[in-house]
Every structure is written in structure tokens, then in C-alpha cells.
C-alpha positions in Angstrom: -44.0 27.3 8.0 -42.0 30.2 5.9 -38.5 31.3 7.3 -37.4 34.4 5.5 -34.2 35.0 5.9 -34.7 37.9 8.0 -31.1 38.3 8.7 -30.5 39.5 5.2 -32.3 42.3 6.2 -30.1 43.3 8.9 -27.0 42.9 6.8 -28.7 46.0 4.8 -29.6 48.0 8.6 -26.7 49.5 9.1 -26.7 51.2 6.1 -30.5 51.9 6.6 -29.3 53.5 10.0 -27.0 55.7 8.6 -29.1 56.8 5.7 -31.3 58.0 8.2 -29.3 60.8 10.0 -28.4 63.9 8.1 -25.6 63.6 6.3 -23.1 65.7 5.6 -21.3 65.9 1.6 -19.3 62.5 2.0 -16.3 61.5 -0.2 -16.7 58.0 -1.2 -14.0 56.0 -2.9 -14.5 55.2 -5.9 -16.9 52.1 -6.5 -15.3 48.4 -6.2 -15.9 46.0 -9.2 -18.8 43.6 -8.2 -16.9 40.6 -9.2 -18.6 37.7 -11.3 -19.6 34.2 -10.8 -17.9 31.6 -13.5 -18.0 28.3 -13.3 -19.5 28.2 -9.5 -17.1 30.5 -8.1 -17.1 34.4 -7.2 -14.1 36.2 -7.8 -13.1 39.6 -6.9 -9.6 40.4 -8.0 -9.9 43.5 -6.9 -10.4 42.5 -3.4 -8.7 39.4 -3.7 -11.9 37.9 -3.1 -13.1 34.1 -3.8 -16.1 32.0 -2.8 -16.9 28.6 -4.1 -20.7 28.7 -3.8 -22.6 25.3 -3.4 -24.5 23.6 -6.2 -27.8 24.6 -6.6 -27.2 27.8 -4.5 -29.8 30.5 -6.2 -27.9 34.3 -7.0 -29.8 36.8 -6.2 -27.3 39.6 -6.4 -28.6 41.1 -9.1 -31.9 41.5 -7.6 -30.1 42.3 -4.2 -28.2 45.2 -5.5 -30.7 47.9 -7.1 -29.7 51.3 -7.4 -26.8 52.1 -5.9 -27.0 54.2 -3.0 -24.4 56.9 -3.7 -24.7 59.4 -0.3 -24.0 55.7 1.4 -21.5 54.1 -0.6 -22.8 50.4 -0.3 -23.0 47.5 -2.9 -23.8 44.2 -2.8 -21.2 42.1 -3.8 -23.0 38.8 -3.7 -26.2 37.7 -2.1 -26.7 33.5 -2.3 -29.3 31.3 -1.2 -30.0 27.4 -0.4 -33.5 28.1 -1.9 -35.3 31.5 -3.5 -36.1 33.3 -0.8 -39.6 33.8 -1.6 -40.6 30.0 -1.9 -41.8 28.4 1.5 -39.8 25.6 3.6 -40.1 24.4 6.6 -36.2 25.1 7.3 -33.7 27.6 7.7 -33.1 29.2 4.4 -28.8 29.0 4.6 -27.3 32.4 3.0 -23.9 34.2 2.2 -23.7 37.7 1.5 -21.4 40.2 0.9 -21.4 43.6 0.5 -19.3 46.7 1.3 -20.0 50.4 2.8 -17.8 53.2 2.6 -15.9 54.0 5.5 -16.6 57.4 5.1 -20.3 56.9 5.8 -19.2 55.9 9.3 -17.0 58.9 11.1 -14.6 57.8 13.4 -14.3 54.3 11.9 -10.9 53.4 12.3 -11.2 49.3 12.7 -12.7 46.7 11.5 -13.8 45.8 15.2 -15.6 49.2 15.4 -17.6 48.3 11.9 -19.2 45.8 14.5 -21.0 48.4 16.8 -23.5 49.9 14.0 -24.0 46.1 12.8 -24.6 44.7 16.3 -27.1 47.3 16.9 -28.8 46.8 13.2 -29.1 42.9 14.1 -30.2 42.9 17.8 -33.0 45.3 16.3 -33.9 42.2 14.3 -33.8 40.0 17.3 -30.7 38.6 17.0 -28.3 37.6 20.4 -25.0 37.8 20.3 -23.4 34.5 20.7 -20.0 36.0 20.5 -18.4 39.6 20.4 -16.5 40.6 18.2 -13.3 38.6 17.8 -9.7 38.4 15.4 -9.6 35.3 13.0 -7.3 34.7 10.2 -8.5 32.9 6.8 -5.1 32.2 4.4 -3.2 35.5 5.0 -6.2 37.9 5.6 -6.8 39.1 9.3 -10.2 39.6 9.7 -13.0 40.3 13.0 -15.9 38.0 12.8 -18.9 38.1 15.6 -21.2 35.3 15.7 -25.6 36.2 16.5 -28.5 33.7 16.7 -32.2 34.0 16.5 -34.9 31.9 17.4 -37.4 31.5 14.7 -40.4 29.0 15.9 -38.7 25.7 16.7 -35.6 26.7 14.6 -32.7 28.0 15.3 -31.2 30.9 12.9 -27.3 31.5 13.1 -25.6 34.1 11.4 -21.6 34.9 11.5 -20.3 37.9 9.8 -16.2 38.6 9.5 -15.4 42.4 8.5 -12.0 43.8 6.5 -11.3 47.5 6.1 -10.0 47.6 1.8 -10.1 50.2 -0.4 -11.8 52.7 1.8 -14.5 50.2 2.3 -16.0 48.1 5.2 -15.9 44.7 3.5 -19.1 42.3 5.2 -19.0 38.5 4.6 -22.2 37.2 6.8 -23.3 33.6 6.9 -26.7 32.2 7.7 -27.2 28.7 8.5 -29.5 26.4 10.4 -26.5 25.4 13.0 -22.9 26.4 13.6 -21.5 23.8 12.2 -23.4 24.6 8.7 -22.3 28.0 9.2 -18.7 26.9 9.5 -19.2 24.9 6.5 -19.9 28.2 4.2 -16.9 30.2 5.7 -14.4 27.2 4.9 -15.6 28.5 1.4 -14.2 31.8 1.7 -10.9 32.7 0.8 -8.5 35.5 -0.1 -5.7 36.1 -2.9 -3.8 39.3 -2.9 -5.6 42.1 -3.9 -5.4 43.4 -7.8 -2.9 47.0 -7.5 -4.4 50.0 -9.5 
């Protein structure tokens, strides 16, 4: 049986959403530094960003950002998978993304917690449950809101987690994929945060 990781695409709803209404001339901050991948890790310094990504992981962030969507404001930061997504398996197809929208493509956004309404909605469109609202954690010294969906997909269970920060005039998204909670876990040990770089 194939699983795509269908999740992926509602990490990229929201901004799908919004991109649909009219929009009005937004400001957008200016654009973040993707990062880069060296030796198995991501690094953002401008974010304060690291992820230690697992052997054998494919990047597809290249492939994942395109052309950037500049009425939007969102980039892909990193998109990572257990296998290429387009070969077949009979199992869940474990992911980490993460990607950032302009704040400014979301009036009234004050919160990370409110980042969760338009994401909720864009993953309950894809069939998703949510397992838990939207909650506070804390990774090193970074306060963050994380809400936790699953999916059914044949005799599979999907589970995705995604923790939100407000930086630089951005929505920050970290969202996990795995085949069971505890796997999901697993990835977001893998996350972890330095202060960011000062322009």
C-alpha cells in the first residue's frame, strides 16, 4: 500500500487558505536565511534554530521550497523524510518540516496559540483529529505552543505534532509526522534552540 505523507500537505494549507482571499498590499519582513544542513545537522543562526536529522533521512527542501510566495511571506525552512516520498511502503512515511509565514499574512495574529486556528482548520480539512489543543511547552529556553492531530490511513495510524514561535515577524512551524507518539517524540527530542543571531 502507498502512504503519502498527506500531512505535508496541510502544513502548506494554511498558506493555501490565505492565498485564496483577497489580499490587501501586505508588509512582509524581510526574508529569514534558510539555514543549511552540515554534517547531519540544520542550523539556523538566525533563529537560533538546530535539528539533528537522522541517518538516511532524504532533504527535500529544495524541492519543497519553489518559488517563493511573496504576497504570503512563507518559506520552507526544512522538509525531511524517512524515505522519498514518492517511493511506495507499506508504512508511515515519518517527516519533519519547518517553515515560516509572515505574521502579517494573518491580521489579528497576536500569539502563537492563535497561529493554531488557521492550521487546525487546514489539517482537519485533511482529515486529521485533534488529539490535543493547543498547549505551552518549553524546549531548552524557548517557550513554544505545540497541538498534537492524528489520522487514520488504512490499518495505520498517522500522527502529526506541530509547536509554533512568533520570531522576526514570522510564525515559525516545526511539525512532526510519525507512525506513533512515541516516534513522534523521538523527532522533537531532536529539536533545539540557541539564542537567536542580532542584526
Amino acid at each position: 500500500m502507498r502512504i503519502l505523507v498527506g500531512a505535508i500537505v496541510c502544513l502548506f494549507s494554511s498558506s493555501l487558505l490565505f492565498a485564496q482571499q483577497p489580499l490587501k498590499k501586505l508588509k512582509t519582513p524581510a526574508p529569514l536565511a534558510t539555514g543549511a544542513v552540515t554534517n547531519n545537522v540544520y542550523r539556523n543562526p538566525e533563529l537560533g534554530i538546530s535539528y539533528k536529522i537522522l541517518l538516511g533521512w532524504v532533504d527535500r527542501t529544495s524541492q519543497s521550497q519553489g518559488e517563493p510566495d511573496k504576497s504570503v511571506g512563507g518559506q520552507v525552512l526544512l522538509a525531511i523524510f524517512e524515505r522519498p516520498p514518492e517511493v511506495t511502503g507499506d508504512t508511515i512515511n515519518s517527516a519533519v518540516l519547518i517553515a515560516a509565514e509572515s505574521t502579517s499574512s494573518y491580521p489579528g495574529l497576536k500569539t502563537a496559540a492563535d497561529y493554531f486556528e488557521p492550521l487546525t482548520e487546514a489539517a482537519t480539512s485533511q482529515g486529521f483529529k485533534v488529539v490535543n489543543e493547543p498547549y505551552s511547552v518549553t524546549l531548552g529556553s524557548r517557550s513554544l505552543v505545540r497541538g498534537d492531530f492524528s489520522k487514520d490511513v488504512g490499518k495505520l495510524t498517522m500522527h502529526q505534532s506541530s509547536l509554533v514561535i512568533l520570531s522576526k515577524g514570522y510564525a515559525v512551524s516545526f511539525t512532526f509526522i510519525g507512525s506513533s507518539e512515541d516516534e513522534v517524540e523521538q523527532l522533537v527530542e531532536r529539536l533545539s534552540f540557541a539564542s537567536p543571531a542580532k542584526h
